[in-house]
C-alpha positions as CSV (number, residue, x, y, z in Angstrom):
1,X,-3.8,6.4,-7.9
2,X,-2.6,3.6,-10.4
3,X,-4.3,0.1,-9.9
4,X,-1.7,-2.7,-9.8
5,X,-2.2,-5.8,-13.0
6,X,-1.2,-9.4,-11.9
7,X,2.2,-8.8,-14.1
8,X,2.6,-6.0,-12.0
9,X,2.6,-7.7,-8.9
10,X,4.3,-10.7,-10.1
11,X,6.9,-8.2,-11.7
12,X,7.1,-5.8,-8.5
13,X,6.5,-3.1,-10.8
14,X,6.1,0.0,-8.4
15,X,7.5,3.5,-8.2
16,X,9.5,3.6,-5.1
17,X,10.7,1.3,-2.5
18,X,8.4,1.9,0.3
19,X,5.7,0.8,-2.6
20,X,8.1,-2.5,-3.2
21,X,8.3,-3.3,0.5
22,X,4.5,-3.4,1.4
23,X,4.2,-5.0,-1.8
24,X,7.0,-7.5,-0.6
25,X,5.1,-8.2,2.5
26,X,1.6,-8.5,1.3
27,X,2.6,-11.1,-1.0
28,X,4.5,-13.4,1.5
29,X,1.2,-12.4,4.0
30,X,-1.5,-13.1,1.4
31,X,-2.9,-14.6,-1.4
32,X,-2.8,-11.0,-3.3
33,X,-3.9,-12.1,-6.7
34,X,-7.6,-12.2,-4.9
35,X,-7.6,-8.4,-4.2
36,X,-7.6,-5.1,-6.0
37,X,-4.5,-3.4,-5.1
38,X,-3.4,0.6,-5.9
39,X,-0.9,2.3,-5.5
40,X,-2.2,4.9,-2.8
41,X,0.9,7.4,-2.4
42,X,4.9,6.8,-2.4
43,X,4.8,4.7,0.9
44,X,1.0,3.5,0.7
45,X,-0.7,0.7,-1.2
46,X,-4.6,0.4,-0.9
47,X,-6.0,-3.1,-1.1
48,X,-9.8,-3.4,-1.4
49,X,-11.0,-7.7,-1.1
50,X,-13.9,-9.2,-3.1
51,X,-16.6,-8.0,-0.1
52,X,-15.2,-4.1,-1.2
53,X,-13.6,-3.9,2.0
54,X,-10.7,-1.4,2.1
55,X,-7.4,-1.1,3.6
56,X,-4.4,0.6,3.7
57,X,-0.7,-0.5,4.1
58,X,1.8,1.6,4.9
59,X,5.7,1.4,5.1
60,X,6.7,2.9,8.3
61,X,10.2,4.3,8.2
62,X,10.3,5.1,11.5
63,X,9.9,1.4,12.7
64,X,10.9,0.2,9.3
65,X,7.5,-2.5,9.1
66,X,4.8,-2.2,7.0
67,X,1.3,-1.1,9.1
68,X,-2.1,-1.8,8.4
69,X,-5.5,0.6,8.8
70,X,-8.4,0.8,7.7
71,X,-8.8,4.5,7.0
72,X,-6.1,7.0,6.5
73,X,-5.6,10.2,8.8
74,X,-4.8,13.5,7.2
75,X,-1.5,14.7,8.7
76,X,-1.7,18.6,9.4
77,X,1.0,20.5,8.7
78,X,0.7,23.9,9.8
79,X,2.8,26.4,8.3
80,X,3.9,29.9,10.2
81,X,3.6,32.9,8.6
């Protein structure tokens, strides 16, 4: 997990485009330069505000719109042997 600088948000510097499209929509959503953000996993950002409150937003391909939550669910993937 990589924590975002202000030149990288202003610069959309990310490592794939799920990354650039949550970053995309939090900026025209929010005043981001007020939170923390990370870059949680290829299609996942983590934003924590100034009360340390955490959340997670997600690019959904399957809708193709970004989603918020507040905690993360494991996906199980069960493998047959």
């Amino acid at each position: 997990m990589r924590k975002l600088t202000n030149i990288d948000i202003l610069k959309n510097n990310v490592d794939t485009i799920s990354q650039y499209k949550v970053l995309n929509y939090l900026k025209k959503h929010f005043n981001i330069l007020k939170f923390s953000i990370f870059l949680y996993d290829r299609d996942t950002l983590k934003v924590i505000d100034k009360n340390n409150c955490v959340g997670y937003f997600k690019y959904d391909k399957d809708i193709n719109d970004v989603i918020f939550t507040e905690e993360l669910l494991e996906e199980n993937i069960d493998f047959e042997i």
